[in-house]
C-alpha positions in Angstrom: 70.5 -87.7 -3.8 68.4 -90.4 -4.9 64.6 -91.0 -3.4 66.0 -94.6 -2.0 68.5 -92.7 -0.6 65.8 -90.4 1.8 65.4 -91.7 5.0 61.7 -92.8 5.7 60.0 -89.4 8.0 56.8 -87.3 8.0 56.0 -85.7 5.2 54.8 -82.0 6.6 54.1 -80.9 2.7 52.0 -82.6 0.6 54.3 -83.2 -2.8 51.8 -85.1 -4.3 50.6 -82.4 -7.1 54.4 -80.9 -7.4 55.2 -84.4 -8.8 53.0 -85.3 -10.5 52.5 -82.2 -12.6 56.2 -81.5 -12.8 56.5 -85.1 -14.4 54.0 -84.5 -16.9 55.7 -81.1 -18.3 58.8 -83.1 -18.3 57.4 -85.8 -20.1 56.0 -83.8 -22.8 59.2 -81.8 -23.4 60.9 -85.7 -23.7 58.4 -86.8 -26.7 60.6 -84.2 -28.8 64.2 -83.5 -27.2 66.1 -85.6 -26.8 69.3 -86.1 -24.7 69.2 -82.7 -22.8 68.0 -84.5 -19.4 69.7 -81.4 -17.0 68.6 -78.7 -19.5 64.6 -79.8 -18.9 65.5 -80.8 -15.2 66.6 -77.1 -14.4 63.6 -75.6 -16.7 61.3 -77.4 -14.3 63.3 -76.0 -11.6 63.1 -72.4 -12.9 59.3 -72.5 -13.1 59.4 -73.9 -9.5 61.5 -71.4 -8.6 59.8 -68.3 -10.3 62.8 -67.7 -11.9 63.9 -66.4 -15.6 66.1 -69.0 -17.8 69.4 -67.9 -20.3 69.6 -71.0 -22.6 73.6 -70.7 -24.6 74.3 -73.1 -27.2 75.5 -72.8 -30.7 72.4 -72.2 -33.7 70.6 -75.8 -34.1 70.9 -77.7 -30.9 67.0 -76.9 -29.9 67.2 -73.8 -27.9 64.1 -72.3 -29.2 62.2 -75.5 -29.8 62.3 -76.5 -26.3 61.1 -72.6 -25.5 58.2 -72.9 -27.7 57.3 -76.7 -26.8 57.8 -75.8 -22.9 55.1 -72.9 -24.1 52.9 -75.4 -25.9 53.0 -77.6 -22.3 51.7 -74.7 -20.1 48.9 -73.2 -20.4 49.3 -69.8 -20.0 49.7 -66.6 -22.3 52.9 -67.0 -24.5 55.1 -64.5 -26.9 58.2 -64.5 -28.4 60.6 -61.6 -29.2 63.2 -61.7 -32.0 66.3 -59.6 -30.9 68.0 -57.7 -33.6 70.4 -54.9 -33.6 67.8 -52.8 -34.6 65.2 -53.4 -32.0 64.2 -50.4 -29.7 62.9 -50.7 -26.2 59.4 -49.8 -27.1 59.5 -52.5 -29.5 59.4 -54.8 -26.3 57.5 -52.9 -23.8 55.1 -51.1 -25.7 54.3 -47.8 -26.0 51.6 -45.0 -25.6 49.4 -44.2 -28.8 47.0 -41.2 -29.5 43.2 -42.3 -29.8 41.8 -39.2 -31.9 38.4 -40.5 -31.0 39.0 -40.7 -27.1 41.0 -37.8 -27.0 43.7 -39.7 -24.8 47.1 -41.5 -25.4 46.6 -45.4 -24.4 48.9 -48.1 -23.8 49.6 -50.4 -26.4 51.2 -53.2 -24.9 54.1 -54.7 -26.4 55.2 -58.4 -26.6 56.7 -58.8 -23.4 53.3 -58.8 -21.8 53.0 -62.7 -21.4 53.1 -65.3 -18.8 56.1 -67.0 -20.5 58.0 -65.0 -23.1 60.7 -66.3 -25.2 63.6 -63.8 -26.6 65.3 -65.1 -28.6 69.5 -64.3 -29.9 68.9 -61.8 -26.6 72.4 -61.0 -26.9 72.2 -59.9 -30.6 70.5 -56.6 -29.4 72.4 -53.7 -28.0 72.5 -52.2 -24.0 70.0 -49.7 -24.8 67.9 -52.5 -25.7 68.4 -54.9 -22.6 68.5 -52.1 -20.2 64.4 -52.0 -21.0 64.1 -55.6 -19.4 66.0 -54.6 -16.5 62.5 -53.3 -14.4 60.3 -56.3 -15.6 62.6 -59.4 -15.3 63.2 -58.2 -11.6 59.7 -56.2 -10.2 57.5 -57.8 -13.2 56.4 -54.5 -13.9 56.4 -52.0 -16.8 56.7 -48.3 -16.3 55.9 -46.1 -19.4 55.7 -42.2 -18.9 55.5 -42.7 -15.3 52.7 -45.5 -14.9 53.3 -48.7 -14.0 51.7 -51.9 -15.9 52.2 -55.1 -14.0 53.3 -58.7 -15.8 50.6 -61.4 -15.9 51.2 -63.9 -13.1 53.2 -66.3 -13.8 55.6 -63.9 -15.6 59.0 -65.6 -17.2 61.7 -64.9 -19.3 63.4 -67.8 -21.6 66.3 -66.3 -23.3 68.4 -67.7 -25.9 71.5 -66.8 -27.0 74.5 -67.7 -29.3 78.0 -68.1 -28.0 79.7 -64.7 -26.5 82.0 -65.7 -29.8 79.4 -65.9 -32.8 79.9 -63.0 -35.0 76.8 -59.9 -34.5 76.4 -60.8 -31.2 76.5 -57.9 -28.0 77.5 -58.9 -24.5 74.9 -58.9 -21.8 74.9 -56.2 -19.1 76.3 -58.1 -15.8 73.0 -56.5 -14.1 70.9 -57.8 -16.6 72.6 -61.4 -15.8 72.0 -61.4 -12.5 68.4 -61.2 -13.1 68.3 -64.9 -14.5 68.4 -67.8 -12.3 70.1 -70.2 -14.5 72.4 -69.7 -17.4 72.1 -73.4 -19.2 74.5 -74.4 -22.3 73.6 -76.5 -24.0 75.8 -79.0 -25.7 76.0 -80.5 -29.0 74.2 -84.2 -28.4 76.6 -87.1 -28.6 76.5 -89.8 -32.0 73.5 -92.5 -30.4 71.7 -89.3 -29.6 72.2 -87.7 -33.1 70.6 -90.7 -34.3 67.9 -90.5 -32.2 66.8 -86.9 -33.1 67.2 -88.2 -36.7 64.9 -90.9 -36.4 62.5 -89.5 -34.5 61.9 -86.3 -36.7 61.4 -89.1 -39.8 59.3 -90.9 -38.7 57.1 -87.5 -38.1 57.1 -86.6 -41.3 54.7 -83.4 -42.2 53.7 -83.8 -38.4 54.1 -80.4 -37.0 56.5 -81.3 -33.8 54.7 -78.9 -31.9 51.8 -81.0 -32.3 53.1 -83.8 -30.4 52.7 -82.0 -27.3 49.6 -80.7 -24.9 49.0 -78.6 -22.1 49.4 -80.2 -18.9 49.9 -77.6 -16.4 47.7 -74.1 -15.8 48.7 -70.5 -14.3 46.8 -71.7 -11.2 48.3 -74.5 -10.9 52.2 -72.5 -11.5 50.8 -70.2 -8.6 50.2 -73.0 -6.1 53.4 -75.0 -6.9 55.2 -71.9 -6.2 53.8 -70.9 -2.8 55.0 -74.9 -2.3 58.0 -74.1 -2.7 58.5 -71.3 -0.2 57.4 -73.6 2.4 60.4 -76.0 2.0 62.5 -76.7 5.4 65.6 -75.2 5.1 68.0 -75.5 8.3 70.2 -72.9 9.8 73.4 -74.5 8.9 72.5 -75.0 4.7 72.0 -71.4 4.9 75.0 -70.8 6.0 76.5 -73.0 3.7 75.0 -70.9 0.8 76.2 -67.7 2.1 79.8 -69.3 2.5 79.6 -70.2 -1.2 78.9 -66.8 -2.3 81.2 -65.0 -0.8 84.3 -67.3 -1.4 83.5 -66.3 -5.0 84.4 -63.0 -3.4 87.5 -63.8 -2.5 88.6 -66.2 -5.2 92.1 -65.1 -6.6 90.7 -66.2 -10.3 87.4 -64.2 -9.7 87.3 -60.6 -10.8 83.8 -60.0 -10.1 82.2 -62.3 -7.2 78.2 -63.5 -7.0 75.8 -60.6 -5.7 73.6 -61.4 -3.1 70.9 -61.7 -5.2 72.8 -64.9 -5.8 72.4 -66.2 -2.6 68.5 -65.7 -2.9 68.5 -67.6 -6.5 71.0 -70.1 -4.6 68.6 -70.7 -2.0 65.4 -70.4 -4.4 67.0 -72.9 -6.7 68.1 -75.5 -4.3 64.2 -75.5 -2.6 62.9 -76.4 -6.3 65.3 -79.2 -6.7 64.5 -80.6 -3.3 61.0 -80.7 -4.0 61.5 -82.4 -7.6 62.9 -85.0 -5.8 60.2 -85.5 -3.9 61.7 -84.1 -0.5 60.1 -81.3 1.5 63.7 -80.2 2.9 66.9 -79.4 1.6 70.4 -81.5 1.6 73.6 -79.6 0.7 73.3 -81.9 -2.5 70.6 -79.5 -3.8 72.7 -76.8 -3.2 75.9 -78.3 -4.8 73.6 -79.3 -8.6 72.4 -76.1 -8.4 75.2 -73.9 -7.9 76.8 -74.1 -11.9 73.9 -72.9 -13.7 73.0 -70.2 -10.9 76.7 -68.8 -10.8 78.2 -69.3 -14.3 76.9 -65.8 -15.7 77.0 -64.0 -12.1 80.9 -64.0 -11.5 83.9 -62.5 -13.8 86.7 -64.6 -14.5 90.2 -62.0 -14.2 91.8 -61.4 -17.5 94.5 -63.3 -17.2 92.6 -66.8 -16.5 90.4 -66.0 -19.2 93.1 -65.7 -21.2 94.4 -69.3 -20.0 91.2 -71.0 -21.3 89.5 -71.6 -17.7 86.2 -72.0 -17.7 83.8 -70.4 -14.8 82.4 -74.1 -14.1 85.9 -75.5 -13.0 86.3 -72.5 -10.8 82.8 -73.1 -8.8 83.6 -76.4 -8.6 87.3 -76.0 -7.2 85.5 -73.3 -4.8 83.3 -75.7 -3.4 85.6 -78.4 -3.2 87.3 -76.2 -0.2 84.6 -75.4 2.0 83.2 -78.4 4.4 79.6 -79.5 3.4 77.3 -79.6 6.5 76.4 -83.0 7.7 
């Protein structure tokens, strides 16, 4: 839904700092990538929504450049964790470590303590490995030998990843996926765009790319954007709506395992952020319907034997939603 398409009414939340902020970030991330439009939409979306990101796309298409320049954008506290196959959970969460002079152990934090932490080739680790993110990606907390250490606020996760098909790569824990809010793949860019990315990093030269971006946005500012978004009007009947969505995917012949409902929060969480990007402090069932890809792809299991015919989990949300009647 296009701003000339709103109808002209009271604006009960001031959108004013949302925007303009929002638009900033954007427009950093756009001084380096180019052509993934939706890809930067939904990370704005995601950091709207307080919710972790899964980035898929074959190696080279910018995955971890647009991590570390969204990083560069924000500032806040920012780390990055290789996955290997070798990688143990204390690797990532830290660990506790003997101080002969104190006479104590301590915690030694590990690399996941940061506002915005990228991982990336997540799925090249093994379970034992993911199953450690499990606790923080969801209660944004660390417990080690029975304490609890809580995230930084804001706390999220960009992950990366390779295609399910790349050789040396593991595949993600469905409770691990259901902890992201988006699952975005990204696509190879088209010829004019090709050219584009090839200009543009000419003409840079020995410029560092990172360098042609700032920090726009704070942690405070993240905080307040986000209590925003909880105050988004949401009627009875786009609720509704949402909770029909999920649980057709329930009862979908060519759906083996249907959305959770902790789909139906990210649904609902997802949709508010994309209202307010467009400047609206309510929601239209078009919010709902351009979020619902990224925020079911990776929550719902195709049945073997439509996997096996090539079918795609984006052509079955979108035949889903096709038969049930948008509110009006």
């Amino acid at each position: 839904m296009n701003m000339s398409d709103t109808p002209l009414y009271e604006q009960r939340i001031d959108l004013s700092e949302l925007t303009t902020s929002m638009s900033a970030l954007e427009g950093e991330l756009n001084k380096v990538i180019v052509g993934q439009a939706e890809m930067l939409h939904l990370l704005m979306a995601a950091i709207l929504a307080d919710g972790h990101v899964l980035i898929e796309g074959v190696p080279g298409v910018a995955k971890t450049l647009t991590s570390r320049l969204l990083a560069k954008s924000m500032h806040v506290p920012f780390s990055r964790i290789q996955f290997t196959p070798d990688l143990m959970p204390s690797d990532v969460l830290g660990t506790n470590i003997f101080n002969p002079g104190a006479g104590r152990f301590e915690f030694k934090k590990g690399p996941i303590f940061g506002s915005l932490v990228l991982i990336d080739e997540i799925n090249r680790a093994p379970a034992k490995t993911q199953s450690a993110l499990f606790e923080v990606m969801e209660e944004r907390q660390v417990t080690i030998d029975g304490v609890s250490h809580t995230m930084p606020q804001p706390f999220m996760v960009v992950a990366t990843q390779n295609p399910i098909e790349q050789e040396g790569t593991y595949r993600l824990p469905e409770a691990q996926l259901d902890r992201f809010l988006f699952k975005i793949v990204v696509p190879y860019p088209n010829e004019d765009q090709e050219v584009q990315i090839i200009q543009r990093f000419h003409q840079w030269g020995n410029t560092n790319v990172l360098d042609a971006v700032q920090a726009v946005i704070d942690a405070n500012t993240i905080i307040h954007l986000r209590k925003l978004i909880k105050q988004i009007v949401v009627e009875e009947k786009l609720l509704q709506f949402i909770a029909k969505i999920i649980v057709a995917t329930r009862n979908d012949k060519s759906i083996y395992l249907g959305a959770s409902p902790r789909a139906s929060l990210a649904l609902l969480n997802a949709a508010k952020a994309f209202a307010a990007l467009a400047g609206r402090d309510f929601m239209v069932p078009d919010d709902i319907i351009n979020v619902a890809k990224p925020v079911l792809r990776h929550r719902i299991v195709l049945t073997p034997e439509r996997e096996m015919e090539g079918v795609r989990e984006d052509e079955v949300i979108d035949k889903l939603i096709h038969t049930i009647e948008v509110p009006r």
